[in-house]
C-alpha positions as CSV (number, residue, x, y, z in Angstrom):
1,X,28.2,170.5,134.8
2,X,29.6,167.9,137.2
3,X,33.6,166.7,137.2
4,X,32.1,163.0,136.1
5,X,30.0,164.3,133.1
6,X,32.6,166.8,131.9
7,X,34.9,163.9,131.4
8,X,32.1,161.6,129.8
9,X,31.8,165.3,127.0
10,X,36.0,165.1,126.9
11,X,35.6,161.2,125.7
12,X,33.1,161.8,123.2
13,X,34.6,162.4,119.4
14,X,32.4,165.4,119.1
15,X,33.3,167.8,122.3
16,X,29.6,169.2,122.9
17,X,30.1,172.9,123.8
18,X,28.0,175.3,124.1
19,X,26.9,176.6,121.4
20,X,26.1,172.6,120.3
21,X,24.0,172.3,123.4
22,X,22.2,175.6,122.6
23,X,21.2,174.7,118.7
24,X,20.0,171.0,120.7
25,X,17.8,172.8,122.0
26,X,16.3,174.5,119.1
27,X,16.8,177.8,120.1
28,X,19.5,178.5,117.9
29,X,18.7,181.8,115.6
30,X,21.4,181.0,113.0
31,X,19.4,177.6,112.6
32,X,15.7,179.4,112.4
33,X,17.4,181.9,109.7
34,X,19.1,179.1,107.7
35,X,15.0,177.7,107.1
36,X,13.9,181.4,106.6
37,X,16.1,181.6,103.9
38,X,15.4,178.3,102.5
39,X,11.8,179.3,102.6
40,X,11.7,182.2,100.9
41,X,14.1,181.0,98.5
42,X,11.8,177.9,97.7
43,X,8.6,180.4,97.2
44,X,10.3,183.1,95.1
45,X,11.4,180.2,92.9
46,X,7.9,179.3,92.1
47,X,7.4,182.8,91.2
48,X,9.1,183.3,87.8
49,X,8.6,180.7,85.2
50,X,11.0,180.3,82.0
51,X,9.8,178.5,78.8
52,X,11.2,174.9,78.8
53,X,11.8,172.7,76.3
54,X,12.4,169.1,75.6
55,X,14.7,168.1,72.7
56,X,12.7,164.9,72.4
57,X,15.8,162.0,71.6
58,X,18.3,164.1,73.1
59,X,20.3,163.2,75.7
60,X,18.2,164.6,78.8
61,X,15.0,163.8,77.8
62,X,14.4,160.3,79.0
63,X,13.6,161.3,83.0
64,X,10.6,163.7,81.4
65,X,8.8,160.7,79.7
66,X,7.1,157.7,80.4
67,X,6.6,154.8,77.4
68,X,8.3,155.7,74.7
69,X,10.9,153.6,72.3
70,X,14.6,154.1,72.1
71,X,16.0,157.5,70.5
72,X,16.1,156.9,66.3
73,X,17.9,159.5,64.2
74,X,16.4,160.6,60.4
75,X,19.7,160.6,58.8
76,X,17.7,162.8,55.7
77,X,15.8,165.5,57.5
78,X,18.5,165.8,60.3
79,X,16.1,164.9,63.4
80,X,16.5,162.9,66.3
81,X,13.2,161.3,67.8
82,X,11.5,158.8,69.3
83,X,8.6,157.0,68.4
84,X,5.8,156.5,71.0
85,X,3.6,153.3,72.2
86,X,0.3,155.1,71.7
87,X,-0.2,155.6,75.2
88,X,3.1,157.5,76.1
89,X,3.3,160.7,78.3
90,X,5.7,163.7,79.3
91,X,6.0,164.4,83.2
92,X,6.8,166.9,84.5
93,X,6.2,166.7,88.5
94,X,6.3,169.8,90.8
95,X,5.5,172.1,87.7
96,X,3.7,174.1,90.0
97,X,-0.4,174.4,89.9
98,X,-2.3,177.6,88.5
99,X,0.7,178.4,85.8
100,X,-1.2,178.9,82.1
101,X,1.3,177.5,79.0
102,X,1.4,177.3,75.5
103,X,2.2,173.7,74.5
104,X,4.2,173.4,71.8
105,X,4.9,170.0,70.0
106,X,6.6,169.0,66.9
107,X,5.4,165.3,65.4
108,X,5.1,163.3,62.8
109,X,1.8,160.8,62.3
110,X,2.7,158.7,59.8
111,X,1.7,155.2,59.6
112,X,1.7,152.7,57.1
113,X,-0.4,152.9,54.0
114,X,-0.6,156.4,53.6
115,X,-2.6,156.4,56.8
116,X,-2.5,159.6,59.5
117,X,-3.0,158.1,63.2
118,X,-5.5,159.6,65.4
119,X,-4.1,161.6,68.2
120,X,-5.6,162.5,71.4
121,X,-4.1,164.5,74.2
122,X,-4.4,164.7,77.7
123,X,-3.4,167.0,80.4
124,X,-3.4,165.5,83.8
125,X,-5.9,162.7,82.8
126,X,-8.3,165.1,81.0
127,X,-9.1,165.3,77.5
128,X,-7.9,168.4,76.0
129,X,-7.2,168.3,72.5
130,X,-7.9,166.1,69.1
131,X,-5.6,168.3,66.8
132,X,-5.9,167.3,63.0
133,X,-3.1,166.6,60.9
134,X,-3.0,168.3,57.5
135,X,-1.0,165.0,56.1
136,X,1.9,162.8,57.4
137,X,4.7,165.0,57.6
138,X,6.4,167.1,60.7
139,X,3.8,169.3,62.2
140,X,3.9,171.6,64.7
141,X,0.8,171.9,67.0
142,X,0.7,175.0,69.6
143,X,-2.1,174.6,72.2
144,X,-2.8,177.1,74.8
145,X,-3.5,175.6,78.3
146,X,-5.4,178.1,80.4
147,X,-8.3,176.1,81.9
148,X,-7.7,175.8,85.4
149,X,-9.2,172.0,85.0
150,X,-6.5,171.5,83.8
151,X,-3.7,173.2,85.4
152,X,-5.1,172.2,89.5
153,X,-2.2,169.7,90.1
154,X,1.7,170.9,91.0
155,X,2.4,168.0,88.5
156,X,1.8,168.9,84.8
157,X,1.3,165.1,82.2
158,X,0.8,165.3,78.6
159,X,-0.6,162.1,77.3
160,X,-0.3,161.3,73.7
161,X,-3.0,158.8,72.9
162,X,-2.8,157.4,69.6
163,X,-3.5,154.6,66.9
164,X,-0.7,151.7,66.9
165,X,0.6,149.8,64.7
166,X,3.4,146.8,64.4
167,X,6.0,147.1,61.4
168,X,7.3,143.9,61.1
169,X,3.1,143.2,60.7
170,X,2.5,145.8,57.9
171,X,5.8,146.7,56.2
172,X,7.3,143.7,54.1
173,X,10.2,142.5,54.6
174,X,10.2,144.8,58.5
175,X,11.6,142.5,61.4
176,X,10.9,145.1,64.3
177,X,7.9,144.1,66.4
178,X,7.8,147.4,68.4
179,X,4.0,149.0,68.9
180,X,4.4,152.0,67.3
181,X,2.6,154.9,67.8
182,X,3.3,158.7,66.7
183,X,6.8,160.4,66.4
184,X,8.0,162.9,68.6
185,X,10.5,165.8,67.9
186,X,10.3,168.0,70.7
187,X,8.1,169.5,73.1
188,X,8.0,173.1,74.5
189,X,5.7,174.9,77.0
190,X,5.9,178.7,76.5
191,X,4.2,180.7,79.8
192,X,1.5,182.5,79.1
193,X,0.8,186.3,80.7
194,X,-2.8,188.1,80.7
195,X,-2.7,191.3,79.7
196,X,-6.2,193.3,79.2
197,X,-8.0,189.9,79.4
198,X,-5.9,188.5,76.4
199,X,-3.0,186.0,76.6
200,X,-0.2,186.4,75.5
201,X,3.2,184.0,75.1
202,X,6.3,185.5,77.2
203,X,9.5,183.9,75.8
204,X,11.5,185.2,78.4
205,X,11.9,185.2,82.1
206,X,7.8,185.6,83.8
207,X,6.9,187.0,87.3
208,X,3.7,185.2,88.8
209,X,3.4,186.3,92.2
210,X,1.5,184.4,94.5
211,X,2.2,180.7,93.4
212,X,2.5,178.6,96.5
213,X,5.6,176.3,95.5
214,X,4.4,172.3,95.7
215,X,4.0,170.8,99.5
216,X,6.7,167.7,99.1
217,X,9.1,169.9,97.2
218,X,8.9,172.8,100.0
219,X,9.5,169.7,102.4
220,X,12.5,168.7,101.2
221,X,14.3,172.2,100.3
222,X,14.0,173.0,104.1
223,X,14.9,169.1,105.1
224,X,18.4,169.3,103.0
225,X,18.8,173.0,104.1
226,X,18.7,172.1,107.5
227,X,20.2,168.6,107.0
228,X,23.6,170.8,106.2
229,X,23.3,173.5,108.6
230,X,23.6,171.1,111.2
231,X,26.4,168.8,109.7
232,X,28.2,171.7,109.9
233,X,27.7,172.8,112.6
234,X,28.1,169.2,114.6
235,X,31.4,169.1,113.3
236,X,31.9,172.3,115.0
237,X,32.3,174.7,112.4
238,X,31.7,178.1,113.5
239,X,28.0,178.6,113.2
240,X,28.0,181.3,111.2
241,X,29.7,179.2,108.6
242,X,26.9,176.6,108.8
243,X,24.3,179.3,108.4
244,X,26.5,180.4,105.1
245,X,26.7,176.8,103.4
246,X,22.8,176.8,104.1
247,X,21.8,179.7,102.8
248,X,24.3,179.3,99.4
249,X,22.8,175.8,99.2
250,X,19.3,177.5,99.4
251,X,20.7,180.2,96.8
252,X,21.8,177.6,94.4
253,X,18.9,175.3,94.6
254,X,16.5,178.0,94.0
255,X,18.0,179.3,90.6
256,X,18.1,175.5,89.8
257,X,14.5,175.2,90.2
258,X,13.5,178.5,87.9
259,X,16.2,177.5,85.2
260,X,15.5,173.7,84.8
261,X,13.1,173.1,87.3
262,X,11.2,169.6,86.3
263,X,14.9,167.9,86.4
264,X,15.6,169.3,89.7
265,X,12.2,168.1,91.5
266,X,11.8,164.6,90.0
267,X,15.2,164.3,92.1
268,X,14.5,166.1,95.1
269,X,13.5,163.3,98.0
270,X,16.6,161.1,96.5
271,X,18.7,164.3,97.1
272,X,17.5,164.6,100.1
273,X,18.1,161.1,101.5
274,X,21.8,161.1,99.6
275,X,22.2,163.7,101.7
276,X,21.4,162.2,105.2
277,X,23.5,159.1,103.8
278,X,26.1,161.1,103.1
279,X,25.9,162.7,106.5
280,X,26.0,159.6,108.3
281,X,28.5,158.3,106.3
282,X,31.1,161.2,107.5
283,X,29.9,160.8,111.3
284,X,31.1,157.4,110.4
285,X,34.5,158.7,109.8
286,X,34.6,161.1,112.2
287,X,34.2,158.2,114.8
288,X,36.4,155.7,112.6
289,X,39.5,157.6,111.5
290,X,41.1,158.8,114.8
291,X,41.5,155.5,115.6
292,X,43.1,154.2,112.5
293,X,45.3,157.4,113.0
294,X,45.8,156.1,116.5
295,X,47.6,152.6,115.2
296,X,49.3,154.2,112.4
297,X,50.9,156.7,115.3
298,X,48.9,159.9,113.5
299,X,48.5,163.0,115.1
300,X,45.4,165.3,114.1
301,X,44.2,168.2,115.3
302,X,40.1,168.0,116.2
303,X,39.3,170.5,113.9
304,X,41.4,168.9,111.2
305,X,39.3,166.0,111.4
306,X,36.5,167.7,111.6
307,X,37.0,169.1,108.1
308,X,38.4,165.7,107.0
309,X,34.9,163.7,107.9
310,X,33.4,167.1,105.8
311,X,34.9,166.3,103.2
312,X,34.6,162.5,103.0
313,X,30.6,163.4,103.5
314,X,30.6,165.4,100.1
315,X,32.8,163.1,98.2
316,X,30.2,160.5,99.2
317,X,27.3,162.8,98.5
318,X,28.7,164.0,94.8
319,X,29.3,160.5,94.0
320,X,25.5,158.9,94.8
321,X,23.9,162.5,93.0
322,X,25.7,161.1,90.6
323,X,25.2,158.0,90.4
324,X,21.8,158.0,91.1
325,X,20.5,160.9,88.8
326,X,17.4,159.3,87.0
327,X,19.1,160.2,83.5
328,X,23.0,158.9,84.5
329,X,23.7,155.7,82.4
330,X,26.6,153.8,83.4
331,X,28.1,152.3,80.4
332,X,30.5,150.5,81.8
333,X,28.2,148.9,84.6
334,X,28.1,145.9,82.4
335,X,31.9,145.2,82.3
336,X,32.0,145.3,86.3
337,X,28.9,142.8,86.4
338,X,30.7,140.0,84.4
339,X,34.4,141.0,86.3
340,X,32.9,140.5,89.3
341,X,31.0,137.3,88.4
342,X,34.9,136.4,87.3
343,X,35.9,137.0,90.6
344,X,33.7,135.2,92.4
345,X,34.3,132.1,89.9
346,X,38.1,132.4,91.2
347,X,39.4,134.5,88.4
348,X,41.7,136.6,90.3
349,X,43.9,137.9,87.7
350,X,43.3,139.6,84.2
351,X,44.5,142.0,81.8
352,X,43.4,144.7,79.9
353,X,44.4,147.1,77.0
354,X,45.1,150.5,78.1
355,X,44.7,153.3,76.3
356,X,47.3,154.8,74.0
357,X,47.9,158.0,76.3
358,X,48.2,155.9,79.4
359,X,50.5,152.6,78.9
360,X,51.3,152.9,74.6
361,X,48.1,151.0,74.4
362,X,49.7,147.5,76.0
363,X,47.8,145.0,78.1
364,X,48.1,145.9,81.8
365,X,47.2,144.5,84.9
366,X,43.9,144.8,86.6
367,X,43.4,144.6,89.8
368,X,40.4,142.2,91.4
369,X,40.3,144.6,94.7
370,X,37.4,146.5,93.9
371,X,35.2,143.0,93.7
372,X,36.6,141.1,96.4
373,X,36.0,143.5,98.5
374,X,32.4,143.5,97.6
375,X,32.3,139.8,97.7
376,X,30.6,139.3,101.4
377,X,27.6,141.6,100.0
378,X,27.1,138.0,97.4
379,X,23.7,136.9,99.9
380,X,21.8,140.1,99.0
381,X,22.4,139.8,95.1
382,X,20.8,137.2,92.6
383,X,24.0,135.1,91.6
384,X,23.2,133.2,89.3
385,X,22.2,136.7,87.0
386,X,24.9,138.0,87.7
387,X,27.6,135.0,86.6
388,X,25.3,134.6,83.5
């Protein structure tokens, strides 16, 4: 290495020694062994299957189905459910293709008029079922899936097709205009195991060896794998330390998809991108903060910026998981829409009530930082929504 480029790799924020120039060049072994294990972690996850079930109503269930109404609770029987739209579906993506369930469903098909609806299912767009109702009560319906027709796609959809029908249209003195289809309980699907040509329901933990996990799901295990090998390892971290967040990443993510695996894939490209954004967002640091260390008169040590830019990278990557989980609800999202439209109607000061194990429960002061500071981002929102 020449005197002029040495100095040019003293300059840069991120002192590229060897080791860093090595793993550039992809021929780093602790790198190749951090996708190993993310590899066979990903495939012995798609191995063993657990029965899963959906508490339909509860409070997890709404990233697992696709038009249906609002949660309703049956004060009487004790039962939270929701009512369908005679079209509506449970999703689950990256189930994994070639895996044989029982499908187990609790519903009610009571309409109007002592009526029963008609009920049709489907499994990945294929008719499979027309069970019959023995009157309008709960019923529970188990349906063994085992025709590889339907089971060819990673992605496993249960349609519920059904009559409708419009309360405030049939029942007197009903304001609710809702399409109504059946009601839902829960759903379960129970693997099934052959065993001297027979199947039979496993309620426990299953081996099925061979199962080749989903294509974009493998993609984006081994994307965030690597994604935080080499974080870590740009921030120069010993390598070995990299290799060890990896592979406990890899560890984690794998149990994740045997325990409650349809809630971990619908979210893994958005993980994975949170990820690069969180990344990028602690380079950002990384290059930022010694110089705002610089004017306050600061003194860090490399490696204790290093971990600091870490750290701000997690902290930003916890807080979009978060944030953008399919299932988070924000209930307070409302309150900062109308504060901010405050703000940018020149409202600068208000006051709130605090809570009575903060401030005695008297008004307090709150501060308008928060939205001025996201006031010059006004040209990519819709204004006028957002005041009204």
């Amino acid at each position: 290495m020449s005197s002029s480029t040495f100095q040019k790799a003293r300059l840069h924020p991120f002192q590229i020694s060897a080791a860093h120039k090595t793993f550039a060049r992809w021929r780093d072994r602790y790198l190749y062994l951090a996708l190993g294990c993310a590899l066979l972690a990903v495939t012995l996850a798609y191995q063993f299957r657990l029965p899963f079930f959906i508490d339909i109503g509860g409070p997890i269930d709404r990233p697992l189905l696709s038009w249906v109404h609002d949660p309703e609770f049956d004060k009487k029987l004790g039962v939270r459910y929701r009512w369908t739209t005679g079209g509506s579906e449970v999703i689950l993506h990256d189930w994994g293709a070639g895996n044989p369930v029982v499908l187990r469903v609790r519903l009610t098909r009571f309409h109007p008029g002592d009526r029963i609806a008609d009920l049709t299912l489907y499994v990945n767009g294929l008719e499979f079922a027309n069970p019959v109702a023995s009157g309008q009560g709960w019923q529970e319906y188990r349906l063994a899936i085992t025709d590889q027709r339907y089971l060819a796609s990673d992605d496993l959809r249960v349609k519920f097709e059904s009559d409708t029908f419009i309360p405030k249209n049939e029942i007197v003195a009903s304001p609710d205009p809702r399409r109504l289809g059946v009601q839902l309980d829960w759903v379960e699907l129970v693997p099934l195991q052959s065993e001297n040509g027979q199947w039979r329901a496993v309620n426990s933990l299953v081996w099925s060896p061979l199962k080749a996990p989903p294509s974009d799901v493998t993609l984006y295990f081994l994307g965030s794998a690597l994604a935080l090998y080499l974080a870590v390892a740009a921030f120069k971290i010993e390598r070995q330390y990299a290799l060890l967040t990896s592979i406990l990443f890899s560890l984690a993510a794998a149990l994740a998809l045997v325990w409650a695996r349809p809630y971990i894939t619908l979210f893994a490209a958005s993980f994975f991108y949170i990820l690069l954004t969180a990344i990028g967002g602690g380079i950002i640091a990384r290059l930022a903060v010694p110089r705002f260390f610089l004017w306050g008169g600061v003194r860090a040590r490399e490696m204790e910026l290093n971990l600091l830019a870490l750290v701000f990278a997690l902290s930003v990557a916890l807080k979009l998981d978060f944030l953008m989980y399919p299932q988070t609800i924000s209930f307070d999202f409302l309150y900062h829409i109308h504060r901010f439209g405050d703000v940018l109607g020149g409202v600068l000061f208000w006051s709130i009530e605090s809570g009575q194990n903060e401030f005695g429960g008297q008004r307090v002061p709150y501060l308008p930082s928060f939205y001025i500071f996201l006031s010059p981002l006004i040209g990519l929102l819709n204004v006028p929504l957002l005041i009204q």
